[in-house]
C-alpha positions in Angstrom: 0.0 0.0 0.0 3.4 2.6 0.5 5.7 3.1 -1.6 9.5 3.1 -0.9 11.0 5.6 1.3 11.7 8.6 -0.8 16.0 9.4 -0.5 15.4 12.9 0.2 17.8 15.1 2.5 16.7 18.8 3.3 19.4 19.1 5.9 19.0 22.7 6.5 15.1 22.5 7.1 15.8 18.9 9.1 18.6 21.2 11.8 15.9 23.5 12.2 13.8 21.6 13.5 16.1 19.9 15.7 16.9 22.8 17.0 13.4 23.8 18.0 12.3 20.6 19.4 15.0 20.6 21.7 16.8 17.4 20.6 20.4 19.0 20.1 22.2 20.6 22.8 24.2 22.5 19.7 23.7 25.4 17.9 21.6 25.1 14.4 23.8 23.2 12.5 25.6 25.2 9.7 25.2 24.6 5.5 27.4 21.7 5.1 27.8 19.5 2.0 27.1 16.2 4.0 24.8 15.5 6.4 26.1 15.6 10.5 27.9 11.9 11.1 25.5 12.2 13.8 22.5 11.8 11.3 24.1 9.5 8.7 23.3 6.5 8.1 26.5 4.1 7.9 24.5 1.8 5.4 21.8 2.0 3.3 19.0 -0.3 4.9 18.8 -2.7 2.1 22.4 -3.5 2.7 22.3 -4.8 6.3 22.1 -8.8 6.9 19.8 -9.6 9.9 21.2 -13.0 9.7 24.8 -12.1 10.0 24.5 -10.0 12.5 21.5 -11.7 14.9 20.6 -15.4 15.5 17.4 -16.6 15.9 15.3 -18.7 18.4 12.4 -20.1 18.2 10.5 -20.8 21.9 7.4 -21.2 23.8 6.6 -19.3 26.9 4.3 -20.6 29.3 2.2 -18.3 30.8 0.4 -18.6 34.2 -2.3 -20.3 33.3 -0.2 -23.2 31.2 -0.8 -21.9 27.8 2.1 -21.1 25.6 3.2 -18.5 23.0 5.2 -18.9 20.3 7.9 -16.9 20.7 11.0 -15.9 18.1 14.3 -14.3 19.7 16.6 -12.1 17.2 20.0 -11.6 19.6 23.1 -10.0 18.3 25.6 -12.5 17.1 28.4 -9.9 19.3 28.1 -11.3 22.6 30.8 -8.8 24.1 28.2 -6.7 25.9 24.9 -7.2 27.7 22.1 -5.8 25.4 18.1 -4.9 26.5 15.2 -6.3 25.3 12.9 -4.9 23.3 9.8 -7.0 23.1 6.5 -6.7 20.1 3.7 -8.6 20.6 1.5 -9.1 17.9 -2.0 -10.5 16.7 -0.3 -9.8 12.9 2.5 -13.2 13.1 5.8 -13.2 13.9 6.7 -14.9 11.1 9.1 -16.2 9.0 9.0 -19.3 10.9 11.6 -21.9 11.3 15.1 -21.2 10.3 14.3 -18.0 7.5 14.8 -14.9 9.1 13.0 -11.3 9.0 14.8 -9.2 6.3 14.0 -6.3 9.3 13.6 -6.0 12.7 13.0 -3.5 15.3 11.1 -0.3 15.5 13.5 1.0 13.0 16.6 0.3 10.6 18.7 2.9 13.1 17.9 1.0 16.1 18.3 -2.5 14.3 21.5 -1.2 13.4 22.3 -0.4 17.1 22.3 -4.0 19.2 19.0 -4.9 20.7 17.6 -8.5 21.6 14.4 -8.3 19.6 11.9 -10.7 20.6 8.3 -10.6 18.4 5.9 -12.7 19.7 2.6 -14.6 18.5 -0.3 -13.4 21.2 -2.8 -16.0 22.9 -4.7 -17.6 20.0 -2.7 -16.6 17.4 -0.7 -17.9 14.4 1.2 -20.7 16.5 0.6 -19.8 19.9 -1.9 -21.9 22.0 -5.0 -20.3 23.8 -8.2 -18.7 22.6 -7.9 -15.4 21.0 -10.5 -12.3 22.1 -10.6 -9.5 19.9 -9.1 -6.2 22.4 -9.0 -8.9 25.4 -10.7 -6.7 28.3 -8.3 -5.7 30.7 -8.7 -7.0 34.2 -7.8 -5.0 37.0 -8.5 -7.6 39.1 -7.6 -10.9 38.4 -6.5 -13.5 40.5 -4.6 -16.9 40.3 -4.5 -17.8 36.7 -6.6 -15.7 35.4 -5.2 -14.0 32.5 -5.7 -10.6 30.1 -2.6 -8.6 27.9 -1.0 -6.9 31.0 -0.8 -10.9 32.7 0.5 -12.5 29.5 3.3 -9.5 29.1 4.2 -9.6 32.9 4.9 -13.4 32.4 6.5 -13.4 29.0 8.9 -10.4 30.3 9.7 -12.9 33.4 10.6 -15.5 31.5 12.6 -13.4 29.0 15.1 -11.9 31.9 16.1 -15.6 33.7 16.5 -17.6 30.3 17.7 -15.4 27.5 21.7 -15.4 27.6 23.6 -12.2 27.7 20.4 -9.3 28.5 21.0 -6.7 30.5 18.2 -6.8 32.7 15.8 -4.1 30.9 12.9 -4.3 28.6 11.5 -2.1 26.4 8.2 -2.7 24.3 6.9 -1.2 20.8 4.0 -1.9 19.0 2.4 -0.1 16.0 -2.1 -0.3 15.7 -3.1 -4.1 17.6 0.5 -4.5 18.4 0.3 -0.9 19.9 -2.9 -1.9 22.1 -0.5 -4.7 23.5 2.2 -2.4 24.3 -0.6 0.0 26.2 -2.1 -2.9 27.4 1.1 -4.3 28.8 2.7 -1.5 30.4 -0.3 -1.7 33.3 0.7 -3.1 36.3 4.4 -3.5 34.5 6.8 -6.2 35.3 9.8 -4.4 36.8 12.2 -5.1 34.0 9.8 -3.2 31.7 11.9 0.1 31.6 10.2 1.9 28.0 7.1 1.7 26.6 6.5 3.1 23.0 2.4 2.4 22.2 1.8 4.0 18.6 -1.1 4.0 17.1 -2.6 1.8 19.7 -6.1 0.7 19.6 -8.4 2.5 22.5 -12.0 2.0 21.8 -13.4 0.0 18.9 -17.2 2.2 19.4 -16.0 5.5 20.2 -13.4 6.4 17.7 -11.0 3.4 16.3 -11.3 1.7 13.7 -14.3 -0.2 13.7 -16.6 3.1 14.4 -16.2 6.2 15.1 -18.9 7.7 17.1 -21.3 4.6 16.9 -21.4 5.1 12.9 -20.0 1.8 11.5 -16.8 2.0 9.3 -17.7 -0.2 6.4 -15.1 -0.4 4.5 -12.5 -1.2 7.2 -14.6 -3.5 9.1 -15.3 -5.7 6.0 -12.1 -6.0 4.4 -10.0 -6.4 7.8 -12.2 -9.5 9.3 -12.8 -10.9 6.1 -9.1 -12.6 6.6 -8.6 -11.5 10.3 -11.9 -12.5 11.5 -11.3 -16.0 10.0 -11.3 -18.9 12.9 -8.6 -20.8 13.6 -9.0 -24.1 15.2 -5.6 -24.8 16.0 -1.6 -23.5 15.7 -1.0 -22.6 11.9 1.6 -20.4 10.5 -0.6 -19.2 7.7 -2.6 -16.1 7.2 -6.3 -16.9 5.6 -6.9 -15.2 2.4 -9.1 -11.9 2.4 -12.2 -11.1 0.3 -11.5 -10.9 -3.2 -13.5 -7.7 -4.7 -15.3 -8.6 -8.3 -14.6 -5.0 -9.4 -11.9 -2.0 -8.4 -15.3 0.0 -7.7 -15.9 -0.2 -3.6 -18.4 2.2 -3.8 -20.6 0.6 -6.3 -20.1 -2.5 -4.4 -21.6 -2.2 -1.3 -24.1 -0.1 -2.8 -25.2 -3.2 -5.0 -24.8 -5.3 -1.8 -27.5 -2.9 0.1 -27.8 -3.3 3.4 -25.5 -4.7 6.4 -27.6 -8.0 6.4 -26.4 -9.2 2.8 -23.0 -9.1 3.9 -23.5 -11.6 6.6 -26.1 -13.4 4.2 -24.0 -13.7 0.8 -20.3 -13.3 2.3 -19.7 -14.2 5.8 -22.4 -16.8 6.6 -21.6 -16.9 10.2 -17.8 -18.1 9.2 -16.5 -14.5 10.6 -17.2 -14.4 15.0 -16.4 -11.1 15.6 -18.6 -9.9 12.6 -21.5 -11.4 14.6 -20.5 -10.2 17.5 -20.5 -6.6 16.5 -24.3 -7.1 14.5 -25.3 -8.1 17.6 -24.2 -5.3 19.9 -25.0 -1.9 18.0 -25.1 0.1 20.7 -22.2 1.0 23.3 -22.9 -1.7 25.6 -20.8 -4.3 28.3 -19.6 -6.0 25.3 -18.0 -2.9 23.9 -17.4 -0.8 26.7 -15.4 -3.5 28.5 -12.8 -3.1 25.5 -11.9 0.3 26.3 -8.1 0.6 27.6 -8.8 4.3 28.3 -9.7 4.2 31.7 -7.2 1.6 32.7 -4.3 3.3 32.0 -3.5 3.5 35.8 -0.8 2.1 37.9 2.2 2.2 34.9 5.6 2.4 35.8 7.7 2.7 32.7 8.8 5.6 30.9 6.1 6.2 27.7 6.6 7.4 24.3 3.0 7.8 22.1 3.2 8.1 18.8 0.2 8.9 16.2 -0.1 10.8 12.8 -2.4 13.5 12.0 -3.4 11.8 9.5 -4.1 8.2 10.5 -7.2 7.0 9.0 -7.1 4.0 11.7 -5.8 4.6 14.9 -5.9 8.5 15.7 -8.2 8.2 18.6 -6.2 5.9 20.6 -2.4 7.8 21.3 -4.4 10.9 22.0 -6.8 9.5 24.3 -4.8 6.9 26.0 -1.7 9.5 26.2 -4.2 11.8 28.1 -5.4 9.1 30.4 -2.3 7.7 31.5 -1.2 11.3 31.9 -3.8 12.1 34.3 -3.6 8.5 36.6 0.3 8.7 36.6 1.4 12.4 37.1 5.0 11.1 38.6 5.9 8.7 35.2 7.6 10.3 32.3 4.9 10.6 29.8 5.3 11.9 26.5 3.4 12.5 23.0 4.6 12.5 19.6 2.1 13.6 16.9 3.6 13.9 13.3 1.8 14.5 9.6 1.6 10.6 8.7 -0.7 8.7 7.7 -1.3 5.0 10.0 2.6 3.6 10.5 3.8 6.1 8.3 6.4 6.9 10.4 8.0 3.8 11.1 7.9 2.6 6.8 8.0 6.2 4.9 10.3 9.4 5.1 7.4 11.5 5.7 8.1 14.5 3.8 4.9 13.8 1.3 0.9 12.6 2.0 -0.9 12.7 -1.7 0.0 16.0 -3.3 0.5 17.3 0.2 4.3 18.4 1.1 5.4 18.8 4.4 9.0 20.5 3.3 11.2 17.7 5.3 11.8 14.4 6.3 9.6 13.9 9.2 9.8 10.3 10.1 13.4 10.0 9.5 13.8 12.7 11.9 11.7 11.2 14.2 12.9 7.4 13.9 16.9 8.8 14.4 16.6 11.8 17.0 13.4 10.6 19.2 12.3 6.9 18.9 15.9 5.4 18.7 17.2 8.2 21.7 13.6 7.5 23.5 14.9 4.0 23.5 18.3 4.5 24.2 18.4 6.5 27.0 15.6 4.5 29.1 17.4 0.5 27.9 21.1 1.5 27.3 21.9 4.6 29.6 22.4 6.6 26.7 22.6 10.7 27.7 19.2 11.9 28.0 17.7 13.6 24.7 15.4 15.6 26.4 12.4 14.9 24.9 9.6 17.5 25.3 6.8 16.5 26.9 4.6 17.0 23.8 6.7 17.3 20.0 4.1 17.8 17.9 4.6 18.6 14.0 2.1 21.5 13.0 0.7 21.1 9.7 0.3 23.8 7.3 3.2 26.1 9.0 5.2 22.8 8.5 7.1 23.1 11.8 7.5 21.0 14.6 6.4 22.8 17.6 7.6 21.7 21.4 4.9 22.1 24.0 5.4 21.8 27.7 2.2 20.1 28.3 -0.6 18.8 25.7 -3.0 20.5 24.5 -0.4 23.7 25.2 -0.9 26.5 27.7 -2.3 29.5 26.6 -4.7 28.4 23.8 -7.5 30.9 23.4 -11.3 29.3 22.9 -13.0 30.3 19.5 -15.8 29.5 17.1 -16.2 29.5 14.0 -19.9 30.3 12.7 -22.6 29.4 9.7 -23.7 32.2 7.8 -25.6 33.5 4.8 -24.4 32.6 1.7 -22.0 30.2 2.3 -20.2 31.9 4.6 -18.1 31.0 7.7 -16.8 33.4 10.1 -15.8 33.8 13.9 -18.4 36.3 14.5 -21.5 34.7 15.6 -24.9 35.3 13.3 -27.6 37.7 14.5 -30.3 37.3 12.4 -33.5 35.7 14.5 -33.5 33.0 11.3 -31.9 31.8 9.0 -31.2 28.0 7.9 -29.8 25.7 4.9 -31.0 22.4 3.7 -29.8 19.8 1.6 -32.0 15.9 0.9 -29.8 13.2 2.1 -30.4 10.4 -0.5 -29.1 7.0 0.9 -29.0 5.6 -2.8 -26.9 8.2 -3.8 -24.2 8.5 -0.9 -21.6 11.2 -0.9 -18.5 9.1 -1.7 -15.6 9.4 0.8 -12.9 9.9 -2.3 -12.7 10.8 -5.7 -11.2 7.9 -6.7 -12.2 4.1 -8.2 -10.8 2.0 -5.0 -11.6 -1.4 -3.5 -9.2 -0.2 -1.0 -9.9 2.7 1.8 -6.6 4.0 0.7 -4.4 6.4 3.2 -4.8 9.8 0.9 -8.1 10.2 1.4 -7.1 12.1 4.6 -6.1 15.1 2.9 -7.8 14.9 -0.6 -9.0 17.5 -2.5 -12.6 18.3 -1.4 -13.5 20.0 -4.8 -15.5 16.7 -5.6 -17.8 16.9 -2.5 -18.4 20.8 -2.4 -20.1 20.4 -5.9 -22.5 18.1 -4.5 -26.0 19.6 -3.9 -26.1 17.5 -0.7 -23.2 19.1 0.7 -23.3 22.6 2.2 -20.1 24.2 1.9 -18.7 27.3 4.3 -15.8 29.3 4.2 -14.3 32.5 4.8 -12.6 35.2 2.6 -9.3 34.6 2.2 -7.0 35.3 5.6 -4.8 38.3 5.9 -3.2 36.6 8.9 -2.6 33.1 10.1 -4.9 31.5 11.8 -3.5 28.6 14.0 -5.9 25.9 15.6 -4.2 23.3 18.4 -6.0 20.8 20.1 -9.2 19.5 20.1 -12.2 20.7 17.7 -15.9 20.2 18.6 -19.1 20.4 16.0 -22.3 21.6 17.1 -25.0 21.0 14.9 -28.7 22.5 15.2 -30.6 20.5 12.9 -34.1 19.8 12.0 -35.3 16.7 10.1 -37.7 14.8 8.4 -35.9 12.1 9.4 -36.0 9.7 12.8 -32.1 9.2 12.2 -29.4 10.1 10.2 -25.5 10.7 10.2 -23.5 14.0 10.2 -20.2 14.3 8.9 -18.1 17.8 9.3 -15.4 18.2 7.6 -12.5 21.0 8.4 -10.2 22.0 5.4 -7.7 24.7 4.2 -8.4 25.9 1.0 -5.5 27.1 -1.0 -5.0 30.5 -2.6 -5.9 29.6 -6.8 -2.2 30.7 -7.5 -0.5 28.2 -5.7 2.2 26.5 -7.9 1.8 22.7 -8.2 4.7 20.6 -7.6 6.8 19.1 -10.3 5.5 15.6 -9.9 1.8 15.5 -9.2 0.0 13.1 -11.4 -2.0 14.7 -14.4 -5.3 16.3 -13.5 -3.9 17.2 -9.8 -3.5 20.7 -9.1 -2.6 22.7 -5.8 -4.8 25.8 -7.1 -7.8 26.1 -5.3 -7.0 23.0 -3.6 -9.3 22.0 -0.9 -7.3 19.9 1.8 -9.2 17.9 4.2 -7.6 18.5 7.7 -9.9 16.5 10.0 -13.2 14.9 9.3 -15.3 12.9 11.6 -18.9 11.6 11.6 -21.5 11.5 14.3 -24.5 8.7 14.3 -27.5 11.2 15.6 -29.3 8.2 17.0 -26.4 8.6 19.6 -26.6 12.5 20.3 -27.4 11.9 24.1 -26.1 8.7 24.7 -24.1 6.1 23.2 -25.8 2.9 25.3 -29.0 4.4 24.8 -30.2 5.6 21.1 -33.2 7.7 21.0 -34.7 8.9 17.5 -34.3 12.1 16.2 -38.0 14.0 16.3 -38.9 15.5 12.6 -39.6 18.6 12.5 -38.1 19.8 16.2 -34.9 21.8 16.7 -32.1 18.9 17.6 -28.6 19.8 18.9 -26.3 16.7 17.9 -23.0 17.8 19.3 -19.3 16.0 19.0 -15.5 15.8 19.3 -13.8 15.9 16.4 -10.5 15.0 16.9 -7.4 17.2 17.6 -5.0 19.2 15.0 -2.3 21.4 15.3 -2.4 23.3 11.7 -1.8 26.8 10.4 -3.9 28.2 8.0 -1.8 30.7 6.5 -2.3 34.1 5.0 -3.7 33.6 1.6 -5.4 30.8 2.6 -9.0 30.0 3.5 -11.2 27.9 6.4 -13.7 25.9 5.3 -16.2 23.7 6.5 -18.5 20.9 5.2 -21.7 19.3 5.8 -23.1 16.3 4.8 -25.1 13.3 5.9 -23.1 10.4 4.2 -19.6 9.2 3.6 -19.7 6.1 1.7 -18.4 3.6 1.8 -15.9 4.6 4.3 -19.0 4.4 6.6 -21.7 2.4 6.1 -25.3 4.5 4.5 -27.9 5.2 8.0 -31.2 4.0 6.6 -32.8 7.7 8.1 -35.5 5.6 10.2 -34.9 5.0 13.6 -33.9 1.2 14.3 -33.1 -1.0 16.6 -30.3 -2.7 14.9 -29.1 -0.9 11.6 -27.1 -4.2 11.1 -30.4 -5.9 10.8 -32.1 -3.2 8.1 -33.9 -4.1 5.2 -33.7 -2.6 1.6 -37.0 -0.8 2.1 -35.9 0.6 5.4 -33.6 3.4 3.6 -35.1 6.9 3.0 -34.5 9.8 1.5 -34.5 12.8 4.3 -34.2 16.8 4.7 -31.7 18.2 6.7 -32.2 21.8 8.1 -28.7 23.2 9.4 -30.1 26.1 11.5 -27.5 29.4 11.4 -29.2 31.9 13.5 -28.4 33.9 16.5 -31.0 31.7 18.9 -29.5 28.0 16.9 -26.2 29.1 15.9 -24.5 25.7 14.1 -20.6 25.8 14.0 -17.5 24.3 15.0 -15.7 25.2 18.1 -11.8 25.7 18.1 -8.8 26.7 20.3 -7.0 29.2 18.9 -3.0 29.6 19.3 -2.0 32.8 20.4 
């Protein structure tokens, strides 16, 4: 789905922000002609031999309860020091099994490069470990005897890693990137005492509220289908293969589940009851025991080790979980070293791209290989090896649009100013609120003809779509569009964003989407490689988007339906950004009532079960969007001052 790292070097833009971020103790570092030794590479990473430098074992670790997990040891072949462990556990395989080995391991070629004894293992139920698998295995706080979740089986694989792997110096670190990132978070509560690091990125929160799965109770389609169709597959017993996924008859998503129609053909025609966890979630649409027990959030209590999150701006996966569970644990552990790292990457970008480029979208510098070198590998480093301390911030956060990294003392930063931005007349948005006593737009919300989440023919969700051009949607006459005149200042918004809707209906449900987006100035000069028909002019770049199920407004464990005709607030979180809408430029805002088939279409009548709807259950629907000064609809914002 990535392509190669691109080989670029912008060494000059790269010191800079070193420099602000706090990561060098130097000066800026001067115009040279080479990079710093200090940021070279000594190799290039297709060069390196894991074999000749690491040998491999392959073991089973018993856990408390007698089950055992498969369990493959990389150690360096140099046995003249002690090294740490760093340890990924993962639902994904630790494969190559037997005596091939992985052509990388480690967070990172720098820290592969560097002496660690990797250890990647298979979790409960997985690939060749023994057990039963649970999808985001609630965490239990108190458990007793053998009674096992993620923290349990860590604790005990850690134990046994420290008394029988040869030549370890005592420490342990853990990684993990999306479900391996859950079971880093996961494991770092109620930490063995060898557990020194923790680095969850992209970890997995809350498969209702905003991973993955759904995202404010709406149901993500697209992602849900295609993931379980090989994921979700049982398997009865130890295996080292991965089952094969759905098979799309066209390269057209969206026509596809349009011709499937609604959520029950998938189970009918498709799945067949051969996928659990499908099931599972048709059976519980609401934010019940079943889901709620698989929030980490509020567990992230009693953690000892030093913690590094990591998450992209522009993850389509995973954006809710480092946010969230960084927050938590930095609330229930004030004393423990917390910090957050939030760069403009898409969902592992920064551990398998250079980061400088999203779509058409250039960020001027290599972010990830800045981030992999000066923080990940020094994170690591410093907490396993004694290395000097690099002085991490407590938040480094890379501010889109300004393309800068910015260094806050505490996230979201001091001093943010609260703001709103307004609906008004004419398609226009604006920070001063509306006084006219009425005042309202409308669009009809068709679900046969959903507003597509991209522009483009895709049977796969695709990572671009997170800052595409919004052109496409705005042309839509069931999309309202704001914006304001072009900025003579910057405008810089940090932290969290929040939609309030005033809405009237003919409908007893129905989704809203808002979309936040920086329109560039028509004479912006497209870069030399963008592919034909892709133009920066007038381009509309999608910032932060999220949807919000209405039947949910009040409550997600209890739906109500909306009431046609009444005045209904549906308020919600979208979720944070740190971009700089620059002079030039303008804010925008969109509307709409479907985003398909990224999510799946709401039927517009109130259900019990949208899993179980019918063909006949989906209805067109009007959708007032009241702008007045008694309902004024808008998006609230922190300003940075």
């Amino acid at each position: 789905m990535t392509r190669p790292p691109l080989q670029r070097r912008v060494w000059p833009a790269l010191a800079l922000a070193l420099a602000f971020c706090g990561l060098f103790s130097l000066p800026l570092l001067p115009a040279v002609a080479a990079p710093p030794a200090a940021a070279r590479q000594a190799t290039p990473p297709e060069t390196f031999d894991v074999a000749a430098h690491y040998t491999k074992t392959e073991v089973r670790i018993p856990m408390r309860d007698g089950v055992k997990l498969f369990t493959t040891i990389y150690a360096p072949r140099d046995t003249s020091r002690p090294y740490p462990i760093l340890l990924n556990r993962t639902p994904y395989s630790c494969a190559p099994y037997g005596d091939a080995y992985r052509q990388r391991i480690g967070p990172s070629d720098e820290m592969m490069r560097e002496g660690y004894i990797f250890v990647f293992q298979d979790v409960r139920g997985r690939y060749m470990s023994e057990g039963e698998f649970v999808n985001m295995r609630p965490h239990n706080p108190a458990k007793r005897g053998q009674e096992v979740d993620e923290s349990s089986d860590t604790y005990d694989t850690i134990e046994w890693l420290i008394h029988n792997v040869p030549n370890n110096n005592g420490r342990v670190g853990m990684w993990g990137i999306s479900y391996p990132g859950f079971y880093a978070a996961a494991g770092m509560i109620d930490a063995h005492p060898a557990l020194k690091a923790v680095s969850p990125q992209a970890p997995i929160a809350d498969w209702f509220i905003g991973d993955d799965m759904h995202h404010n109770g709406a149901f993500f389609l697209i992602d849900s289908f295609t993931f379980f169709s090989s994921f979700g597959q049982a398997r009865p017993e130890p295996t080292t293969k991965t089952p094969p996924g759905f098979r799309f008859p066209t390269p057209d998503a969206y026509r596809f589940f349009l011709d499937v129609g609604s959520l029950r053909h998938i189970e009918e025609r498709y799945f067949k009851g051969s996928i659990a966890f499908w099931t599972e979630m048709a059976a519980h649409p609401n934010y019940d025991a079943f889901w709620q027990a698989r929030n980490l959030v509020p567990h992230m209590r009693r953690v000892a080790p030093a913690v590094l999150f990591v998450g992209g701006w522009f993850d389509a996966e995973d954006l809710y979980g480092p946010l969230k569970l960084y927050a938590s644990t930095e609330r229930q552990n004030p004393t423990v070293k917390n910090a957050l790292v939030m760069g403009p990457w898409f969902h592992g970008g920064w551990a398998r791209s250079d980061g400088r480029r999203l779509g058409p979208i250039d960020f001027g510098q290599p972010t990830a290989e800045f981030y992999r070198r000066e923080i990940e590998a020094r994170f690591f480093a410093h907490h396993l090896k004694d290395a000097p301390d690099p002085g991490l911030p407590e938040a480094c956060i890379f501010q889109t649009g300004s393309n800068e990294w910015r260094r806050y003392a505490q996230y979201p930063p001091a001093g943010l100013k609260p703001a709103r931005l307004y609906f008004r007349a004419n398609g226009e948005l604006s920070f001063d609120p509306p006084r006219e006593p009425s005042g309202a737009d409308e669009y009809l919300s068709d679900p046969r003809t959903p507003v597509p989440y991209t522009n483009q023919i895709t049977n796969r969700r695709g990572i671009t779509y997170m800052t595409e051009d919004q052109r496409f949607a705005a042309a839509r006459p069931d999309v309202l569009t704001y914006q304001t005149p072009p900025l003579s200042a910057p405008v810089t918004m940090t932290g969290p964003l929040r939609a309030e809707l005033f809405v009237t209906t003919t409908a007893t449900d129905a989704d809203f989407i808002v979309k936040l987006i920086d329109v560039f100035p028509d004479d912006t000069p497209d870069l030399p490689d963008l592919p034909p028909g892709v133009h920066l002019g007038g381009y509309q770049m999608l910032v932060r988007a999220e949807v919000m199920r209405a039947r949910f407004r009040d409550s997600f464990e209890r739906p109500k339906p909306l009431r046609p005709g009444r005045v209904e607030r549906i308020a919600f979180e979208l979720q944070d950004i740190d971009h700089c809408f620059k002079p030039g430029h303008r804010i925008m805002v969109q509307v709409q009532s479907s985003w398909f088939p990224l999510v799946d279409r709401n039927p517009q009548v109130f259900l019990d079960n949208i899993f179980q709807a019918r063909d006949s259950d989906f209805q067109p629907a009007t959708h007032r969007i009241h702008r007045n000064a008694r309902h004024a609809s808008g998006l609230s914002v922190f300003l940075a001052p």
